[in-house]
N, C-alpha and C positions, 0 to 999 in steps of 0.2 A: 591156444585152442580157439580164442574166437578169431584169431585171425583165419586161421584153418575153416572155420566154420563160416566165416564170412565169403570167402575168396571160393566155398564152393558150397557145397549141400551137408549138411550136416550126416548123411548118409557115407559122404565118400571118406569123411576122415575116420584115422584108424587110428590104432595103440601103435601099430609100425612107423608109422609119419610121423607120428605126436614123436616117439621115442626115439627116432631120425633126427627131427626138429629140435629135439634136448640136447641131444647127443648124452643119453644113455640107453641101455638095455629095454628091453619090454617089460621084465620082473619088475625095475623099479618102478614105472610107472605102474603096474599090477601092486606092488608093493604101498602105496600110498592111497591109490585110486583103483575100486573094483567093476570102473567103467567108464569109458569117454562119457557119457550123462555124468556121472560125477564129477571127475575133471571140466568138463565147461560149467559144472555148475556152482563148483567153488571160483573159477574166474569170473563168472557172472558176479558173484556174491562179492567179490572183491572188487569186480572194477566198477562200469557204468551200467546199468539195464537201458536199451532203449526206450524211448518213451515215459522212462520215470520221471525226468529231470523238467519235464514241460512244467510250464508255470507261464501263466500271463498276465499283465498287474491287473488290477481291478479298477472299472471307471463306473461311472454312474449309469452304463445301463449296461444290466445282467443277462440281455440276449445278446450284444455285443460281444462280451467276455466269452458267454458259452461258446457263441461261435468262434471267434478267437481263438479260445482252447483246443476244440475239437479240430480246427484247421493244422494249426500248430503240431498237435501230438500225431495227428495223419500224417504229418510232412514229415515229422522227424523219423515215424517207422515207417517209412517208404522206400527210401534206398535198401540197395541190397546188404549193407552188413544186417542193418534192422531188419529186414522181413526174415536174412538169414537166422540168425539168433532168436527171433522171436519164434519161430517155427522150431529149433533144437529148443527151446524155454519149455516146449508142450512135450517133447519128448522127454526130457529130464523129471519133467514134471507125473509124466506119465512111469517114468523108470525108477524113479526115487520118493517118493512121498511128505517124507519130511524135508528134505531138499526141495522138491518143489514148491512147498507152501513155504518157506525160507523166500523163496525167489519170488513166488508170487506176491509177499506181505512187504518184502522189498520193492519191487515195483507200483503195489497198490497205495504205499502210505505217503508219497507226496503227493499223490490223484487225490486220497482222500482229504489230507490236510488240506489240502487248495479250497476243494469244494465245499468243507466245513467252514470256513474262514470265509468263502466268496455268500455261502447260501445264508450265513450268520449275518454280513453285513443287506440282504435283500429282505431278511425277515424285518430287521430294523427299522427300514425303509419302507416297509409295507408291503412288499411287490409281489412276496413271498408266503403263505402260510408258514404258522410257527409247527405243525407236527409234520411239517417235510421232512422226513428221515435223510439225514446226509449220508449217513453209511449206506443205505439202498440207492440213493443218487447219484455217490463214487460207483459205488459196484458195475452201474450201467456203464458209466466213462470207463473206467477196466474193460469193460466188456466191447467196447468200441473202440477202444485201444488196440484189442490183441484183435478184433473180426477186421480193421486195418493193415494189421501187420499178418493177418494169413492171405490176407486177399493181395499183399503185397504193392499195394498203391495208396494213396491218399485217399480219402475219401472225397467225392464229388460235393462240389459247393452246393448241389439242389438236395444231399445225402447228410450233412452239415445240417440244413436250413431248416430239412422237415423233424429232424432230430431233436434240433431244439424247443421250435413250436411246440413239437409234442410234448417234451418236457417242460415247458414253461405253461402251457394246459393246464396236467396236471397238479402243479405246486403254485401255481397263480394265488395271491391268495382274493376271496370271495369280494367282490366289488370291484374288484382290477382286474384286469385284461392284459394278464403278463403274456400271454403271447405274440403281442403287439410289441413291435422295439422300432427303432429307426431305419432297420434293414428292411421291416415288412412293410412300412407305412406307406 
């Protein structure tokens, strides 16, 4: 299925192809799966999500990283399998509900772990207010994630840059000037 989904539009594959492609019937596939949204979204659940697997170490300065990340996870859902898949992800999500949030708490919990882990070590440090919520911090990377992968490009390094400023604004913590890092100086 994702190869199917990759190699064209989520629109053109069928139960006929998919069951061509197996080399069985259409029943069975009807017989297991009550829809190609279900079928890619049990492959999904099984193999890789794009854009989940982004991770990039941590160094001493947390505008770095952000940006970093946000580069990183724009490039990986850029190609065409990623933008394909990520585009049938909304529809699955949109066709199945509990499947959907399956996929999406699949793709959302290595963004959040990262971010947890990165925003823990900046509160340590100072850099950071301690009532930064990281779960509303992930949420926006999720959300920049997938507004990436609809628009099917990377994101632009001046789209990156203003992203993080603004996010280091607001979680600066009082006295520091986390929006400042060595990329803006």
């Amino acid at each position: 299925m994702r190869a199917a989904v990759s190699s064209g539009a989520y629109e053109s594959v069928t139960i006929e192809g998919l069951a061509d492609a197996a080399e069985v019937s259409k029943q069975t596939i009807y017989r297991w799966w009550p829809s190609k949204a279900a079928i890619l979204g049990e492959a999904l659940l099984e193999g890789s999500v794009p854009g989940a697997a982004v991770s990039v170490p941590f160094t001493s300065d947390l505008g770095a990283d952000l940006r970093a990340w946000f580069s990183a996870m724009s490039l990986s859902l850029g190609d065409a399998e990623g933008v394909a898949i990520a585009r049938a992800l909304i529809v699955v999500t949109a066709s199945d509900a509990a499947l959907g949030l399956a996929l999406n708490e699949r793709l959302a919990a290595p963004i959040r772990q990262w971010v947890r882990e990165r925003l823990a070590l900046a509160v340590a440090d100072g850099e950071v207010r301690s009532d930064a919520d990281a779960e509303v911090i992930a949420d926006q990377f999720v959300a920049m994630a997938s507004y990436a992968a609809l628009l099917g490009r990377p994101l632009s390094d001046e789209r990156v840059e203003a992203t993080v400023r603004v996010l280091l604004r607001g979680i600066g913590a009082s006295g520091r000037d986390a929006s400042t890092s060595s990329a803006t100086q």
